[in-house]
N, C-alpha and C positions, 0 to 999 in steps of 0.2 A: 504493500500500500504506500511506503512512504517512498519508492521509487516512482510511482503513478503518480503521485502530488509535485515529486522533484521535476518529473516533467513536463507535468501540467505545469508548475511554474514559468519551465525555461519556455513552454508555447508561447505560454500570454505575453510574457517578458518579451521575447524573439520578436512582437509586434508592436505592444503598448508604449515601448520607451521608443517608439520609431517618429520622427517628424511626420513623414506621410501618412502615418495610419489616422491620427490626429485631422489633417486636414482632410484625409478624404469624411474621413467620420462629421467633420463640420460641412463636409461639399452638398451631401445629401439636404440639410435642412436649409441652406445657403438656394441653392438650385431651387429646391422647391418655392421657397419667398421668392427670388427671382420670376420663376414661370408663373406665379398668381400678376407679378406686378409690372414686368416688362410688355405684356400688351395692353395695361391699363395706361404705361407710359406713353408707348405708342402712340396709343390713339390720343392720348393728351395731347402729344407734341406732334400732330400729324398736322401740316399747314390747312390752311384756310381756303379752297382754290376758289381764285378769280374768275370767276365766267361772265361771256360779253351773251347775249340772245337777243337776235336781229334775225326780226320776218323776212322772208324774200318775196317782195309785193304783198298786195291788197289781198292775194286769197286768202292769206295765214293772218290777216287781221285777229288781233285776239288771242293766240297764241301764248307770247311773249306773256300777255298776263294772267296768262291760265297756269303757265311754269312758275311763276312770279310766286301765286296764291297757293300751288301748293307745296311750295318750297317754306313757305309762314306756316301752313298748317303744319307739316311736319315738324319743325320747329318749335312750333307752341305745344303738341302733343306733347316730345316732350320732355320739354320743359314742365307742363304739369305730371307728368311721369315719375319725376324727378324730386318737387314737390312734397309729392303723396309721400313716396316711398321716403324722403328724410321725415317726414312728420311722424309717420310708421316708426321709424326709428328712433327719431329723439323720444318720444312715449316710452319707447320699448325699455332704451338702454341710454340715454343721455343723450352728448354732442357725440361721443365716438362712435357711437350707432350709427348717426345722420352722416358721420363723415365716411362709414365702411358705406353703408348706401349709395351715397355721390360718388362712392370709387367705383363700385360695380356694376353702378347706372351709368360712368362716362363709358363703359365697353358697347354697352347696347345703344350707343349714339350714333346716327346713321350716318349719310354722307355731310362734310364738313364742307359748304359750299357757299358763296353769295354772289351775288348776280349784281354785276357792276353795270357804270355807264362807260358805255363801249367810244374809244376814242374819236375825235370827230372827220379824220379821216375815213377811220371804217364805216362810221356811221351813216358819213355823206357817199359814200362810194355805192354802186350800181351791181346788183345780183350780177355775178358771172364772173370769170377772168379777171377780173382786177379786184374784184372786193376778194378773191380767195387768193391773191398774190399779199395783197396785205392781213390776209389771215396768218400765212406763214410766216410775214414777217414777224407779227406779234407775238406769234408763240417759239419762234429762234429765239436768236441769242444777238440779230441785227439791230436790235434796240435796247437801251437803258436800261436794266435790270427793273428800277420802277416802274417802267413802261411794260416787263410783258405779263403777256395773259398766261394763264391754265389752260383756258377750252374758251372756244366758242360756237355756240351753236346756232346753226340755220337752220329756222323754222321755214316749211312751207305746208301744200296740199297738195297730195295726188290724189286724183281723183275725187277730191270732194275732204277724205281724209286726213287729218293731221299728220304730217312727216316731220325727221328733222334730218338733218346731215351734222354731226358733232365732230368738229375739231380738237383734237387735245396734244399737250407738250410731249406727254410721255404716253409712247404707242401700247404700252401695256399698262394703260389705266382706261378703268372702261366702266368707272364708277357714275361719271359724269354721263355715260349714254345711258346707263341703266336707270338713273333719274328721270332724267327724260323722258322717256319709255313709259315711264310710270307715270309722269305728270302728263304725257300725250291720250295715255288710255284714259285719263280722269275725264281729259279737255274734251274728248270726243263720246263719250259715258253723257254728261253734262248735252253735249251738241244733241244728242239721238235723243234723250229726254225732254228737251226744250222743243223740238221737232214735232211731237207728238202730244204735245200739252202738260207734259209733268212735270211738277216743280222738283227743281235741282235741289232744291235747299230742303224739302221732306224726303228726298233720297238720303242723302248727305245724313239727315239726323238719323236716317233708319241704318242707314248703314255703322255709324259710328257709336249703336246702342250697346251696351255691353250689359247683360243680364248678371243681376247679385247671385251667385252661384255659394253654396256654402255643401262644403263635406262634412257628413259626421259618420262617427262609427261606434257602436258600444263596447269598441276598443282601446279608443284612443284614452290619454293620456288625460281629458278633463271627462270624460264618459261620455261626450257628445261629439259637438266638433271639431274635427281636425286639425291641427297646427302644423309647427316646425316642430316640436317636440316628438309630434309622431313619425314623423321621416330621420330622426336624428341617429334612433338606435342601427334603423339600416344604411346609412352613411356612414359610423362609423363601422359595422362588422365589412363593411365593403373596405375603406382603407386599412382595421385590421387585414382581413387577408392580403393586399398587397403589401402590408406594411413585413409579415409575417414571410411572404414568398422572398422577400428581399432580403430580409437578414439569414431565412435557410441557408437561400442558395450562396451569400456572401462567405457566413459560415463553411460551408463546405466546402467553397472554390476555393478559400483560404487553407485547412485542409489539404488539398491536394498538392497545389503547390508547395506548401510547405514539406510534404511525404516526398512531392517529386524532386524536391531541390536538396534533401537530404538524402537522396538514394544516390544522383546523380554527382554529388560530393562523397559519397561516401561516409557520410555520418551515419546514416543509420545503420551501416557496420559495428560502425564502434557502437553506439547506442547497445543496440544487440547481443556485446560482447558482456553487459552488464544488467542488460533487462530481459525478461523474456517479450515476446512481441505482442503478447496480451497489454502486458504492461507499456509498453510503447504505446500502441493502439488506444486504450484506457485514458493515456494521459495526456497524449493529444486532442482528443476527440473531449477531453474536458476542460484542458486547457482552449483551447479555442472555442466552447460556449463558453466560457467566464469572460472571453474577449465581445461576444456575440451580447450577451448580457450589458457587457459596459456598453455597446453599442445602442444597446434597446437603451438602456437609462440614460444615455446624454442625449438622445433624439425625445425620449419624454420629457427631460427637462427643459428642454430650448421650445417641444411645440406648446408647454403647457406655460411657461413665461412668455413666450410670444402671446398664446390665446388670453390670457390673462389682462397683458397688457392693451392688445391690438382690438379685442373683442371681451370685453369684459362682462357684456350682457348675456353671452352663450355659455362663460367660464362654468357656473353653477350647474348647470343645464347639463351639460354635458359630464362630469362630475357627478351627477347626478343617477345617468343612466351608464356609465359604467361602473360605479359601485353596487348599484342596487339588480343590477340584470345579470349580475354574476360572470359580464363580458370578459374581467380581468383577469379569473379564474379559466374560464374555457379560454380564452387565449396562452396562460401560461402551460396550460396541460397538452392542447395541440400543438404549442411550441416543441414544448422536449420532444411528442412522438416524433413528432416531424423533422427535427432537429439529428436523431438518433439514425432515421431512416438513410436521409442523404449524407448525412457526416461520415458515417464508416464507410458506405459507400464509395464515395469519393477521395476517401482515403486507399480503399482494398484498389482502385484505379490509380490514384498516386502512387503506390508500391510497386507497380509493371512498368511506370513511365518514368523516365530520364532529361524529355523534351517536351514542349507542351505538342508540338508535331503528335507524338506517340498517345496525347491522351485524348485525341481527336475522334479516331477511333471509338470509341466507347461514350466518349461526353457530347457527341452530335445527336443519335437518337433520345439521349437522356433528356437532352434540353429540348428537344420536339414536343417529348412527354410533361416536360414543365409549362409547356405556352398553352397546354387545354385548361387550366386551371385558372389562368390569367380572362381567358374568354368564358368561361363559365361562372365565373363569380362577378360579372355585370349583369347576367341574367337572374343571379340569385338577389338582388337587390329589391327586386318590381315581384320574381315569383320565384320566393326563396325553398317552395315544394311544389315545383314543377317537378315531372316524373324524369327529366332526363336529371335536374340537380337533385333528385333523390338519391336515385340511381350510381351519379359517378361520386356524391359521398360517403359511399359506404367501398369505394376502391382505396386502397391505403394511401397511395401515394398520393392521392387528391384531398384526401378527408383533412389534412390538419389547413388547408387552406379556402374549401369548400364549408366545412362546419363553421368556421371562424369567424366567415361572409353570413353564414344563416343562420346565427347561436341569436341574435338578436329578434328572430322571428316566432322563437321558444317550440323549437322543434319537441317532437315527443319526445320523453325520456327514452325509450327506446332506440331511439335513433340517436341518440347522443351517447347513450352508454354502448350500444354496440358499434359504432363507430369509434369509440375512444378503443373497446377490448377489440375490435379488427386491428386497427392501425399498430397498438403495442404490440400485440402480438405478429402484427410485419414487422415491428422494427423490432422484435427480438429473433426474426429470423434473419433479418438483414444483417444484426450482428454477429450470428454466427456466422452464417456466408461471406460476409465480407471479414473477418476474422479469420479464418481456413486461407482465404483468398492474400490476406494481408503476410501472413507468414511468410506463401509460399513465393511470393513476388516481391518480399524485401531482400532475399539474398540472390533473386535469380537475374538472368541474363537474357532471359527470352522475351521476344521482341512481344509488346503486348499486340493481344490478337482475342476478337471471343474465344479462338479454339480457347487460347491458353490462357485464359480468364478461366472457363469454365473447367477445363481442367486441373487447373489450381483451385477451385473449390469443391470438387471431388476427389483429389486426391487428399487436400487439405498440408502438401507440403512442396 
């Protein structure tokens, strides 16, 4: 035992006193902040584009301020969108409420546009040939920088119909035609109503009704209806299980190279000379979850000071339902299965390999098998007993990351306690097998291959 601890030791050590482990360990929660915030920058600092919009003759009369109106209506939607949803907030949970709102409401901001006065060369100049010689000009680079435009669009009629022809600076922006398009369909919706005697303006309100809709259920969380508190337990067993497929398979890949990089040196010679290979095995495979563990706990501490600070109205909330829904527990317990399954694994694969070329072989289909789980646990969010996520969580290598997605949804007892006595008892065949396997592939020389994987765990030497 106290050689399994001495080498659990030098695992975690061989890592934790490392610069790099360190940062990547910070890259993951870093990254994550990143990808919530860099398209909300984006679109903050995405410019303003300048559009000129000039009829081409008397037929398109009218146009120009049919684009005009619902470029305002857009606009003022919303803005009162915008409104609502801080006033929601500030009730909810203060200023820092109103202000997570206004961050996640600038994403859903449509096109960033305003329709200028168009210069008075362009203005005065004549549909054809020369009014579209001076269109290129103002969208080059042959004028003033405060002189050029974005887009400009020409309105006409075919055939009776609203057209436009949209000019723009950058040939793959096609934001500014898509507007259009959309204000062209309003102008001529409007035109066909007016035609026919119907008021624009009782379309328009009928259109723009939006029915009080309220969900309840004699499940949710006040006994009627619906909230965010009801959706929250399944948002969080969903990023549990990514959160849990993440640190497995890190664990593990960790693991392996470390088995392959001390084969390939020759250490695990000497190791051997003084351990038996149980004890090796043993003390790696637990030295590297105590590193997997510091893992888990500094990603809980940075998301739970972040939530705390960033979202303080959800902090309680959430707190809430993973202490009292036993989340914390069925996650720690799917962890170890899950953790035991692919760790000696990964290991008895380490043991045959020298180069990561050599463990290629064996960790391509594995990882095939890891990307069903990835896809299966977005389904289990909406219909966490559907018969196919019944079904593939009672397969072991799926269950500590399938159950972990649908522990929130309080599957029957049955399905949780036989899924926990499946999986252990995979991962205590896995330990054997990959034990037999681990021996016989630490002192050998054969090039790893299934034959001589599987051979090595029948013969067990």
């Amino acid at each position: 035992m106290k050689r399994t601890l001495l080498i659990a030791r030098r695992e975690f050590a061989a890592y934790a006193k490392t610069v790099g482990f360190w940062l990547s360990l910070l890259a993951f929660p870093i990254f994550g902040v990143l990808g919530g915030a860099i398209p909300v920058l984006m679109k903050s600092s995405e410019p303003i584009r300048e559009v000129v919009v000039l009829e081409e003759g008397p037929q398109a009369t009218g146009l120009a301020a049919s684009v005009q109106s619902v470029l305002q209506q857009e606009k003022d939607r919303r803005e009162e969108r915008r409104r609502e949803a801080e006033a929601e907030a500030e009730k909810a949970g203060g200023k820092s409420g109103a202000a997570a709102a206004g961050a996640a409401l600038s994403q859903l901001d449509g096109l960033k546009m305003t329709i200028v006065t168009p210069p008075a060369d362009l203005a005065a100049s004549a549909p054809g040939q020369a009014r579209e010689e001076l269109v290129r000009r103002y969208l080059g680079d042959e004028v003033p920088e405060a002189q050029q435009l974005d887009s400009v669009v020409l309105l006409d009629r075919v055939d009776g119909k609203p057209s436009a022809r949209v000019w723009t600076r950058r040939a793959s922006d096609d934001s500014v035609g898509n507007f259009i398009e959309r204000a062209l369909k309003d102008a001529n919706r409007s035109e066909v109503f007016q035609s026919v005697g119907i008021d624009v303006a009782v379309v328009e309100a009928t259109n723009s009704f939006e029915p009080e809709i309220k969900t309840l259920s004699p499940n949710s969380a006040s006994g009627g209806e619906t909230s965010f508190r009801d959706e929250l337990p399944g948002i969080i067993g969903l990023l549990s299980g990514f959160l849990l497929w993440s640190l497995i398979i890190t664990g593990a890949s960790i693991l392996l190279n470390s088995v392959m990089e001390e084969k390939s040196n020759k250490i695990l010679e000497v190791l051997l000379s003084s351990a038996s290979a149980t004890e090796i095995l043993t003390g790696k495979v637990l030295g590297v979850a105590l590193l997997t563990v510091t893992v888990l706990l500094a990603w809980g501490g940075i998301g739970a000071a972040g939530l705390i600070a960033g979202l303080p109205q959800y902090a309680p909330m959430i707190g809430e339902v993973l202490l009292s829904s036993g989340l914390l527990f069925y996650f720690a317990v799917y962890a170890v299965g899950g953790y035991l399954m692919y760790a000696v694994l990964f290991a008895a694969i380490g043991a045959f390999c020298e180069t990561p070329r050599d463990a290629q072989t064996l960790m391509g289909p594995i990882m095939m098998i890891l990307v069903v789980p990835l896809l299966v646990m977005q389904m289990a969010i909406r219909t966490p007993d559907a018969p196919l996520v019944q079904i593939m969580s009672w397969i072991p290598f799926f269950t500590p990351f399938l159950m972990s997605a649908r522990a929130p949804s309080e599957p029957p007892m049955l399905e949780i306690v036989g899924t926990m006595a499946g999986m252990f008892a995979f991962a205590l065949l896995m330990i054997w097998i990959a034990g037999r396997a681990f021996r016989a592939g630490a002192l050998s020389d054969v090039k790893l291959s299934w034959r001589s994987f599987a051979g090595a765990i029948g013969r067990g030497r």
